[in-house]
N, C-alpha and C positions, 0 to 999 in steps of 0.2 A: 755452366755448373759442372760437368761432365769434365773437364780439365781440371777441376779444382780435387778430383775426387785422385786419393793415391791406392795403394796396394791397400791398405788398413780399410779401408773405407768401404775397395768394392768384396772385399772379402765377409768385413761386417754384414752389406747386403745381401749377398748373395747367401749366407746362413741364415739370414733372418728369413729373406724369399721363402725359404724351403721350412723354416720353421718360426714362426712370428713372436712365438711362448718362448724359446731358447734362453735360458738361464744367461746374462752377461758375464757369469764368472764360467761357464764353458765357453762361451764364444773365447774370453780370453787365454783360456788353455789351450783350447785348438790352437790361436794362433802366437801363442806363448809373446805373451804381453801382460799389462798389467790389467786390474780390472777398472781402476779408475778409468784408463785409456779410454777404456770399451766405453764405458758411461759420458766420457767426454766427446766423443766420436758418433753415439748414437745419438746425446743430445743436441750437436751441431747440426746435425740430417737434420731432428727435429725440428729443430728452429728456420732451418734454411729449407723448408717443406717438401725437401725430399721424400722422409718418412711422414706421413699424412695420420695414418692410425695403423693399429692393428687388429684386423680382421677374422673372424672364423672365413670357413667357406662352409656354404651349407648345400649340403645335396638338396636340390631341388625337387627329385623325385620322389625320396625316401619323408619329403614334406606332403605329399600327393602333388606337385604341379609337373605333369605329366607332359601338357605341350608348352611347347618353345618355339615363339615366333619374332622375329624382325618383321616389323612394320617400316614404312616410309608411309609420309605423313606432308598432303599436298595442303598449300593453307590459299586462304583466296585472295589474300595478299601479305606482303612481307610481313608490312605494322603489326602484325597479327601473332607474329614468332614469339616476343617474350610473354605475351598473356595466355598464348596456348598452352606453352611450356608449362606457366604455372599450375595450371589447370589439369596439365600430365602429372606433373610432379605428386596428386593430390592422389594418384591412383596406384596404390599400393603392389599390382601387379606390374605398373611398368617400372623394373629396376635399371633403365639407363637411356639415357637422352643426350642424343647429338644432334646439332645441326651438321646437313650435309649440302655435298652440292649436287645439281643435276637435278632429273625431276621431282623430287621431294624436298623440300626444307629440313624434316626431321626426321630422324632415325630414332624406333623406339626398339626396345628390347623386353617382353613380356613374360611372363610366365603364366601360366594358366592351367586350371584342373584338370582339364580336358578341350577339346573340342569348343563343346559347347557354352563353357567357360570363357572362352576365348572371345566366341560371336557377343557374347554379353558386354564383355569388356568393350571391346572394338562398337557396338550399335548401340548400348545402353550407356557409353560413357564415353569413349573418346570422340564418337560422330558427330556428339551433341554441345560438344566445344566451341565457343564463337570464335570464328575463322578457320575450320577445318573444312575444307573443301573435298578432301575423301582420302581413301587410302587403298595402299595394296600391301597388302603380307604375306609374308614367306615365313613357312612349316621350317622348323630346323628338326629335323631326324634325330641326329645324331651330334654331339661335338667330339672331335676327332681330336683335338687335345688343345689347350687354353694356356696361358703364359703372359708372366708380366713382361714388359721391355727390358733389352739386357743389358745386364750393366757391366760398363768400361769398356 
């Protein structure tokens, strides 16, 4: 897909990246073109599911979820991985699920009010999952800055 993409395309991108609401008839100013273009341009992304949705980003903190942790996620056997998942999916603090390799199957990414929050989530909800075999998580501090893949 990435060969298929010209100068109109990653330029389209790379405006939208940085602003998702961007009026189609500025993007085509900026890049002095028409505006149909732009609308026939975005809609091909669309379709060819480059462009997925478009997103706020929400502070997490100014919501109160104050801790941020990555879990890895040991199951007690494979068979176990798409029923677990489902079972994640249902938990409204984990916002992101990956299989991985190495000693975890899954990789989650949590939010949590606090601390204590967290214990809740991880002993009241995800330990009690058939085929989790246990976990270990990791305190994110800080993110030191976040970014989509680039494009072109």
């Amino acid at each position: 897909m990435k060969d298929q993409f010209d100068y109109i395309d990653q330029q389209i991108l790379l405006k939208l990246r940085k602003d998702a609401r961007k009026a189609y008839s500025q993007i085509a100013e900026e890049l002095k073109v028409s505006n149909s273009l732009i609308h026939q341009r975005i809609k091909k992304l669309n379709t060819e599911g480059v462009i997925q949705n478009a997103e706020f980003i929400l502070d997490e903190k100014k919501l109160g979820y104050k801790t941020k942790s990555y879990t890895g996620i040991r199951l007690r056997e494979a068979r176990f991985a798409k029923d677990v998942i489902k079972e994640l999916e249902k938990i409204d603090e984990i916002v992101e699920c990956n299989f991985v390799s190495g000693n975890y199957a899954i990789f989650i990414l949590i939010y949590a009010r606090d601390n204590e929050h967290l214990r809740k989530i991880l002993y009241d909800k995800v330990h009690l999952i058939n085929g989790v075999a246990g976990t270990d998580t990791f305190i994110c501090f800080d993110t030191g800055f976040k970014r989509n893949v680039p494009i072109g």
